[in-house]
N, C-alpha and C positions, 0 to 999 in steps of 0.2 A: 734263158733270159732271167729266171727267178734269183740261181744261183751267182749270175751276174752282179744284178742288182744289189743282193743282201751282202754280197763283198765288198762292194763299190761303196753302201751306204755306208755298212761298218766303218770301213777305213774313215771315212770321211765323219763317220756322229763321230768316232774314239778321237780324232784330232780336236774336234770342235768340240766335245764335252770334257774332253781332259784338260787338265791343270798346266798352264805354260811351262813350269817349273819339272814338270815330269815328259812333254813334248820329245826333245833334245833326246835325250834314253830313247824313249820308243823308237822314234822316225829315224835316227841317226844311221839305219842302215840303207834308208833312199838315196841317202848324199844328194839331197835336192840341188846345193851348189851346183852339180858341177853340168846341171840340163841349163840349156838356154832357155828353153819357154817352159813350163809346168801349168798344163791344166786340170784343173779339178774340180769337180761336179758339185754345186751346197743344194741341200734338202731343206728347208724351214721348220724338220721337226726338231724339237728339243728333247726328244725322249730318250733317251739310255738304252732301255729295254721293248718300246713298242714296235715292231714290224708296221703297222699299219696310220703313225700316227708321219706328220708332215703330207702335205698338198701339192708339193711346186719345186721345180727343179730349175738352176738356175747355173753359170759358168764362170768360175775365175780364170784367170790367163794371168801367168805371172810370166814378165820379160825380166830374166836375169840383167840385160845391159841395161834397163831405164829404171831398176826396183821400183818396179810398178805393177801393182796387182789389178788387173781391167775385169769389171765385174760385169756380166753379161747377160743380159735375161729379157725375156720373152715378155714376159708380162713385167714390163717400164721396170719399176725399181722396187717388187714385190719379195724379193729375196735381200734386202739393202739391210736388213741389221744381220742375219746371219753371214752376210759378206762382209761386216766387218769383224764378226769375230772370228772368220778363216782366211781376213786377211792377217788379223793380228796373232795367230797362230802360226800362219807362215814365215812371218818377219820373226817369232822366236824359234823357229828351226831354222829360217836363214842365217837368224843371229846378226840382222841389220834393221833397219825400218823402210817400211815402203810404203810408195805415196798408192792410192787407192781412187778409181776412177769409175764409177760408172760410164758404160759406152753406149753409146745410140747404137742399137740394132734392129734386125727384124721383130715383127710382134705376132705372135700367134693369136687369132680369132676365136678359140674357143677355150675350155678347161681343160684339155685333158694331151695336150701334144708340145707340152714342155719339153720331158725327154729328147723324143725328136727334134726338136730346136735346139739341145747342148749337143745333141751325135751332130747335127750339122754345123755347129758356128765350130767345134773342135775340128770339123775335118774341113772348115774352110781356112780357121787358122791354119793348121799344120801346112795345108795345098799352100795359101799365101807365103808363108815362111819359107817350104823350100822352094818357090821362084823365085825368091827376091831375097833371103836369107833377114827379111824384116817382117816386120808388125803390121800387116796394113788395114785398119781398123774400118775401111770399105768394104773388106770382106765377109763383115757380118751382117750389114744390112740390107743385102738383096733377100726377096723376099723367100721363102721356103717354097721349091718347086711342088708342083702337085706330084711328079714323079716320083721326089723324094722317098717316099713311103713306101711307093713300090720297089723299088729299086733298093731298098735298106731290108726289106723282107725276104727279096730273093737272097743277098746280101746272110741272112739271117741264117737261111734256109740251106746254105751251104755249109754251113759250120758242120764239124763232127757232132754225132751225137753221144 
């Protein structure tokens, strides 16, 4: 999980604290183009080098057909200026502009089950997208089952070690 994490943040602080102009180089071997949805997880730290600094995790969903980046988050619009500046990092490795949407979703009740909230809204996007081969933006806001947790553990628990 740790080495998860510290991948996931990485990728995601070096987009968001790098310089638009140097973007294009780095990313250019995702070929973000050519996915239809691209999601990606924003942290609210700003730090470069602290492991421990940021609080909140939060979800973009970018639909290549509508360039529209749908920013997702548990706690209302707590992540909303770092969501614009990975949207507007996105739009310079897309190399277009995209319009930028907060979406009504589920809301988490306490501090600490953010995470859980982006593992579930990505894998109801993804589940929505391939029945329907669209966006259905109802699939984020049922609320987080109590199972969830268990069910993402066992989940967990099967991985290799």
């Amino acid at each position: 999980k740790q080495w998860y994490q510290r991948r996931v943040r990485g990728v995601v602080q070096l987009m968001k604290l790098s310089e638009s102009s140097s973007l294009v180089e780095m990313f250019a071997g995702l070929e973000l183009n050519k996915y239809k949805i691209v999601l990606c997880p924003v942290n609210d730290s700003r730090s470069a080098t602290s492991q421990m600094s940021g609080q909140h995790w939060s979800l973009l969903c970018y639909l290549h057909d509508q360039s529209t980046v749908y920013h997702i988050d548990s706690l209302n619009a707590f992540n909303a200026a770092e969501t614009k500046v990975m949207a507007s990092k996105l739009s310079a490795l897309l190399g277009k502009t995209l319009k930028c949407k907060n979406l009504c979703c589920a809301q988490q009740n306490n501090g600490y089950d953010c995470g859980i909230y982006v593992i579930y809204f990505a894998r109801k996007i993804v589940e929505s997208y391939k029945r329907s081969k669209s966006f259905d933006a109802k699939s984020v806001q049922n609320p987080l089952p109590e199972s969830y947790r268990n069910w993402l553990m066992s989940d967990i628990k099967k991985l290799p070690k």
